[in-house]
VOZA-424369 format. One record per residue (C-alpha): residue number from 0; x, y, z; residue in one letter. Coordinates in pm, 1 decimal, m for minus. Layout:
REM residues N
(rec NUM (X Y Z) 'A')
...
This chain:
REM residues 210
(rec 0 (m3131.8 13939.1 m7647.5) 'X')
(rec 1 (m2907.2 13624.7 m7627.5) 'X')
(rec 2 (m2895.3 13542.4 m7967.5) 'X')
(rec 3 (m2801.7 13910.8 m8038.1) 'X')
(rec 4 (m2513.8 13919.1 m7728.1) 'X')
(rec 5 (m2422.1 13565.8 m7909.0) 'X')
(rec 6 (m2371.4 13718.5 m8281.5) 'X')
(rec 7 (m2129.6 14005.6 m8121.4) 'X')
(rec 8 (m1935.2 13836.5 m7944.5) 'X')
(rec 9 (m1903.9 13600.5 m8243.5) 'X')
(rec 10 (m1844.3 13921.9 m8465.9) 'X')
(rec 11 (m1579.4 14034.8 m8241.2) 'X')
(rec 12 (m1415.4 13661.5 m8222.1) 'X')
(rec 13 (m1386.5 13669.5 m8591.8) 'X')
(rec 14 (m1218.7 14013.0 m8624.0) 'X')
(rec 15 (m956.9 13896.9 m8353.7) 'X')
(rec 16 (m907.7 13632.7 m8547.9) 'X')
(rec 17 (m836.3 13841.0 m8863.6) 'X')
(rec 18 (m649.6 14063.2 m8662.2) 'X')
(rec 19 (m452.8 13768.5 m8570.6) 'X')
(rec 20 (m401.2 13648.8 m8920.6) 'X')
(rec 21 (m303.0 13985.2 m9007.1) 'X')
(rec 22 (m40.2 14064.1 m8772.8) 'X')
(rec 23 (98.1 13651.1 m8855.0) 'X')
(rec 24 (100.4 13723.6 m9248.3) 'X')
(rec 25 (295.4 14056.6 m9168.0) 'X')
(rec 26 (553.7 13889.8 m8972.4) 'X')
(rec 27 (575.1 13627.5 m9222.0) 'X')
(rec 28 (662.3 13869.2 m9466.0) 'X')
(rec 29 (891.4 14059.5 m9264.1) 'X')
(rec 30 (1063.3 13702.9 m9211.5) 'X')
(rec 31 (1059.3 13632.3 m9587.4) 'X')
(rec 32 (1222.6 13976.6 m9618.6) 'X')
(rec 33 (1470.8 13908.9 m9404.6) 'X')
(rec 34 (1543.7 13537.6 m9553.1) 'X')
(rec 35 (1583.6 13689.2 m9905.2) 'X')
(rec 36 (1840.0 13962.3 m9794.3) 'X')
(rec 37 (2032.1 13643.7 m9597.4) 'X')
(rec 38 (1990.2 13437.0 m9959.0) 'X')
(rec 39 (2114.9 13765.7 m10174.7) 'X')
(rec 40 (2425.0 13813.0 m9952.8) 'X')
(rec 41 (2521.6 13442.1 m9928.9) 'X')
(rec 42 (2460.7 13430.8 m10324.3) 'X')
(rec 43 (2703.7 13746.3 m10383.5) 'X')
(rec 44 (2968.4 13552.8 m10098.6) 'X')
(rec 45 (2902.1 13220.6 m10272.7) 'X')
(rec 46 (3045.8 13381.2 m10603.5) 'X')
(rec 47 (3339.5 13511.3 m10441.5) 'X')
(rec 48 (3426.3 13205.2 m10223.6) 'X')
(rec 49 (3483.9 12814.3 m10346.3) 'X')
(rec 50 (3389.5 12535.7 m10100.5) 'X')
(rec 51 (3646.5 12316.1 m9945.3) 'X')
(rec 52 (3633.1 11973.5 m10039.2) 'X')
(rec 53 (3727.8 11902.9 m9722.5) 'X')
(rec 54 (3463.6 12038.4 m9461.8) 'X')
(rec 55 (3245.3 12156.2 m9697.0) 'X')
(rec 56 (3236.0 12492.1 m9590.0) 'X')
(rec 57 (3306.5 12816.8 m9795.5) 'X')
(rec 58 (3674.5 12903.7 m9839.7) 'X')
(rec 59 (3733.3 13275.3 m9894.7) 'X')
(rec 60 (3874.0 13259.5 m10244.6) 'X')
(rec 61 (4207.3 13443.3 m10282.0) 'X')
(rec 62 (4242.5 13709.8 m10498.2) 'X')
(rec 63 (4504.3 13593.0 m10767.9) 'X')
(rec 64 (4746.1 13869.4 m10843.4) 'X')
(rec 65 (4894.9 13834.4 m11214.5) 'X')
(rec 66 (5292.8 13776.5 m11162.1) 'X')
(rec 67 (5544.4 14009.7 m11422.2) 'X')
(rec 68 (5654.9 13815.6 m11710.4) 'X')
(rec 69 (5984.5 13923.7 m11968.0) 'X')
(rec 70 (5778.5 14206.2 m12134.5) 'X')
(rec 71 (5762.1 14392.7 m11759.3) 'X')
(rec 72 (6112.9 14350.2 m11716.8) 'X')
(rec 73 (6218.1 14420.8 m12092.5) 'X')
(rec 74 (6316.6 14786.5 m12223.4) 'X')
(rec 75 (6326.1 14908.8 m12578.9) 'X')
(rec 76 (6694.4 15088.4 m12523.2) 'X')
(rec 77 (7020.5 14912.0 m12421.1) 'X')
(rec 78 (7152.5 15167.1 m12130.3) 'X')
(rec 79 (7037.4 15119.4 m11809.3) 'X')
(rec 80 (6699.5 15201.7 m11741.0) 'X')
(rec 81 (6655.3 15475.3 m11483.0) 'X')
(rec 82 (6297.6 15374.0 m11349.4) 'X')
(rec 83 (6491.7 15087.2 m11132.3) 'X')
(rec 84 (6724.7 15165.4 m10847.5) 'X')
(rec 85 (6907.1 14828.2 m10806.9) 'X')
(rec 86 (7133.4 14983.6 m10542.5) 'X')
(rec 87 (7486.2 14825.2 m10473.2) 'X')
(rec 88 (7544.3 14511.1 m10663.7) 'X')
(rec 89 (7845.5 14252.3 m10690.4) 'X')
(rec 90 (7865.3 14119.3 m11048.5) 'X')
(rec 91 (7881.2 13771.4 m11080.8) 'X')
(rec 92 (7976.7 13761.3 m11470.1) 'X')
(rec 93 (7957.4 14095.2 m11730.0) 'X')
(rec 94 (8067.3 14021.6 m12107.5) 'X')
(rec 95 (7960.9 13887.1 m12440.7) 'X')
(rec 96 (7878.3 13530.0 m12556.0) 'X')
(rec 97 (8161.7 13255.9 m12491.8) 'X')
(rec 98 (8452.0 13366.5 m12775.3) 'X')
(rec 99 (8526.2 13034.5 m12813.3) 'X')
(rec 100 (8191.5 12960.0 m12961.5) 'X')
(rec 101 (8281.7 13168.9 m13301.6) 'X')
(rec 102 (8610.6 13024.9 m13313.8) 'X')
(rec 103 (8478.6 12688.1 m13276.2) 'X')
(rec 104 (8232.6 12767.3 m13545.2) 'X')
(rec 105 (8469.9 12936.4 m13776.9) 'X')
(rec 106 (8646.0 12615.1 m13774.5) 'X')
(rec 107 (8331.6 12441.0 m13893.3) 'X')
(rec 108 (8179.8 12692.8 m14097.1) 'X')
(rec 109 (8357.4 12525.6 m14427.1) 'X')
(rec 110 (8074.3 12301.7 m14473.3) 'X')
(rec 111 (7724.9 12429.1 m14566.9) 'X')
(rec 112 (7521.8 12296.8 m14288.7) 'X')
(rec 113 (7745.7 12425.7 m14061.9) 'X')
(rec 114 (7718.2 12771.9 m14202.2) 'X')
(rec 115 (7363.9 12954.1 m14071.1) 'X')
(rec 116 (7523.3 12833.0 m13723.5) 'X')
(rec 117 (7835.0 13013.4 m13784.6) 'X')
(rec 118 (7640.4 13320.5 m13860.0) 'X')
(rec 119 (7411.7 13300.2 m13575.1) 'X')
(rec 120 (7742.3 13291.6 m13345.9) 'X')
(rec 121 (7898.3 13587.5 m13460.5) 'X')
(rec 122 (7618.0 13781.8 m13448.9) 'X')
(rec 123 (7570.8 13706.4 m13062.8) 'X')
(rec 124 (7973.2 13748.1 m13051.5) 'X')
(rec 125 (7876.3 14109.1 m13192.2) 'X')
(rec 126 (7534.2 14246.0 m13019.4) 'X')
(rec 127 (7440.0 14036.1 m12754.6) 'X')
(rec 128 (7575.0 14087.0 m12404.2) 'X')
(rec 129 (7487.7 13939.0 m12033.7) 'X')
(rec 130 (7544.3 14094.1 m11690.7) 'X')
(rec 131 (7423.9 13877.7 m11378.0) 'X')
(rec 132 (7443.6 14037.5 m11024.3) 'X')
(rec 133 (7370.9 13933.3 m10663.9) 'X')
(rec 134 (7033.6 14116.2 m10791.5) 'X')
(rec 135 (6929.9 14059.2 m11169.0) 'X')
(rec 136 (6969.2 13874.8 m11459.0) 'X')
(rec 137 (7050.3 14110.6 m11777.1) 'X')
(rec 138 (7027.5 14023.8 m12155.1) 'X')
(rec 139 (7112.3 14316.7 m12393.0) 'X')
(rec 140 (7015.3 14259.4 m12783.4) 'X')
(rec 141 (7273.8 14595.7 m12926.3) 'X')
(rec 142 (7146.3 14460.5 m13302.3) 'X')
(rec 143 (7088.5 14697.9 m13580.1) 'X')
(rec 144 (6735.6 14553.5 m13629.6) 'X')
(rec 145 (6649.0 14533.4 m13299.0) 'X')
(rec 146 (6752.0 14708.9 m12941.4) 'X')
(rec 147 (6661.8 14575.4 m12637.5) 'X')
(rec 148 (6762.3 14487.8 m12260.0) 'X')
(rec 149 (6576.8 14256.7 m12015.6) 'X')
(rec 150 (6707.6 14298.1 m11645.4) 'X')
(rec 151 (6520.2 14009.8 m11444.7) 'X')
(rec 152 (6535.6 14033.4 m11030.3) 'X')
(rec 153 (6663.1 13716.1 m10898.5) 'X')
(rec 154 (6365.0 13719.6 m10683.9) 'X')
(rec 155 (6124.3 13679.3 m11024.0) 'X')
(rec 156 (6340.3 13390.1 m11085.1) 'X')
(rec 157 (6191.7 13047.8 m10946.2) 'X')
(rec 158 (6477.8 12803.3 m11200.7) 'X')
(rec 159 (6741.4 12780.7 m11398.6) 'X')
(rec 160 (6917.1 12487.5 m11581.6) 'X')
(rec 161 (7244.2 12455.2 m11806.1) 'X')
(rec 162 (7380.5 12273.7 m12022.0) 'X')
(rec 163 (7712.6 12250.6 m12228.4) 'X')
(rec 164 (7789.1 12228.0 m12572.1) 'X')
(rec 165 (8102.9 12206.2 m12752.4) 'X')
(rec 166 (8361.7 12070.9 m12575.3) 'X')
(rec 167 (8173.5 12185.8 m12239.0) 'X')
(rec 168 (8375.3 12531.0 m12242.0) 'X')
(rec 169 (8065.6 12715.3 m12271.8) 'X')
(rec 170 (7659.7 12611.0 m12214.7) 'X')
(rec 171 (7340.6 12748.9 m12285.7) 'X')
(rec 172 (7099.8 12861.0 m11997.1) 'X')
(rec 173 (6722.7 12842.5 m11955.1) 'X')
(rec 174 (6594.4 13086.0 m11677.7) 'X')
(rec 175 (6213.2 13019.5 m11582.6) 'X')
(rec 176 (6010.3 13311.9 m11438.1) 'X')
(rec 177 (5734.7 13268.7 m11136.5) 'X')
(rec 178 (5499.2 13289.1 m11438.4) 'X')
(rec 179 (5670.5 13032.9 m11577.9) 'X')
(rec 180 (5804.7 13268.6 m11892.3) 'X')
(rec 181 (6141.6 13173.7 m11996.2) 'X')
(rec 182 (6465.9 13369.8 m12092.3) 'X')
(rec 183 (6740.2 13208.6 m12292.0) 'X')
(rec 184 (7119.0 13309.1 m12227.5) 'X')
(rec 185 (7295.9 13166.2 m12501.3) 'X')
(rec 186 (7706.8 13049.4 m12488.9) 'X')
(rec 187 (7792.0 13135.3 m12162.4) 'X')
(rec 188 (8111.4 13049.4 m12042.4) 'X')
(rec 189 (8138.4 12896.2 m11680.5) 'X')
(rec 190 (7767.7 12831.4 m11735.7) 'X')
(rec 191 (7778.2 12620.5 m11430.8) 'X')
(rec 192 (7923.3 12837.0 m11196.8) 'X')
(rec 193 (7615.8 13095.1 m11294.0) 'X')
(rec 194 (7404.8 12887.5 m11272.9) 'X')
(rec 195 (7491.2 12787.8 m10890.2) 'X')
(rec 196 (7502.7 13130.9 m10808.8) 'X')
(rec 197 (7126.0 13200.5 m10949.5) 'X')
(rec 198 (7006.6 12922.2 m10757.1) 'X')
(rec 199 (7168.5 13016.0 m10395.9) 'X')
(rec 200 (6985.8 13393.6 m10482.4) 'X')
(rec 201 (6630.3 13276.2 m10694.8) 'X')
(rec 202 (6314.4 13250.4 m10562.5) 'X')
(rec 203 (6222.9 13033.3 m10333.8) 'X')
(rec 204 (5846.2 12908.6 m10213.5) 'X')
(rec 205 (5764.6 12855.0 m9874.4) 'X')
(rec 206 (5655.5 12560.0 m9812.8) 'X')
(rec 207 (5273.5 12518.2 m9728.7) 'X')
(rec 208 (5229.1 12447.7 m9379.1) 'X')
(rec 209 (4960.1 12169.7 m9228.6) 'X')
């Protein structure tokens, strides 16, 4: 009679203790579950963020937005494009290439070497064309071969630089995008004048703040 009370109650010790293990492995799982949905969404927010070299902790990485370069701001017709409204504008300077260039060149044009830069003046003289406003930077190309106009906003615009040739009558002009595309203006006269009023209307970036 003992030994057979002893066996159940060893019988029933031994499924509590399965019972036990059972009800342990299931939670286990359930943890493990759990842990692998945590790893899955750290992975995925891992690949979108970068880690600061600083604390060490995840930095949400910024999505980078692709600035316009000259082809967004470039049309295949020379009259003014009707998708823009640029509102009221004060021009700053509206006209060819510096005359004086050609005249210059005409002067020089007797020798050979000075000729293909004769013929590159006269043809700016003849199709090209700037207007700069309080609001935009235009280059118009009116060649037979090729018709074009590129109207920049100011605020697309993050440097500019001059510099004269000739006798300093007239300059050349290198605009740099926010993209860091650049546009060429070619003989302009008071080049330095236009080129102040650019900078007092370009872009300008904040600065970064500690």
């Amino acid at each position: 009679m003992t030994t057979t009370t002893t066996t159940r109650a060893q019988k029933e010790e031994e499924e509590e203790k399965e019972e036990t293990a059972s009800k342990e492995e299931d939670e286990f799982e359930a943890k493990l579950g759990a842990l692998r949905g945590k790893r899955s969404k750290r992975a995925k927010a891992s690949s979108d963020d970068e880690v600061s070299m600083v604390t060490g902790l995840p930095t949400t990485r910024r999505a980078q937005t692709k600035l316009p370069g000259v082809r967004d701001f470039m049309s295949d017709f020379t009259e003014e494009p009707k998708t823009k409204e640029w509102g009221e504008e004060k021009i700053i300077y509206e006209g060819p290439p510096a005359r004086a260039e050609v005249a210059a060149n005409v002067l020089m044009s007797w020798t050979v070497v000075w000729l293909p830069l004769t013929i590159q003046a006269a043809g700016r003289a003849l199709w090209k064309s700037y207007k700069i406003t309080d609001k935009r930077v235009c280059v118009i190309s009116n060649s037979p071969l090729r018709k074009e106009r590129t109207d920049v906003p100011m605020e697309q615009i993050k440097d500019v630089i001059s510099a004269g040739r000739g006798i300093g009558a007239w300059g050349d002009m290198v605009i740099t995008l926010r993209n860091d595309e650049k546009i060429e203006l070619r003989s302009l006269p008071n080049f330095k004048e236009l080129e102040k009023e650019i900078k007092q209307r370009m872009y300008v970036e904040k600065p970064i703040e500690f």
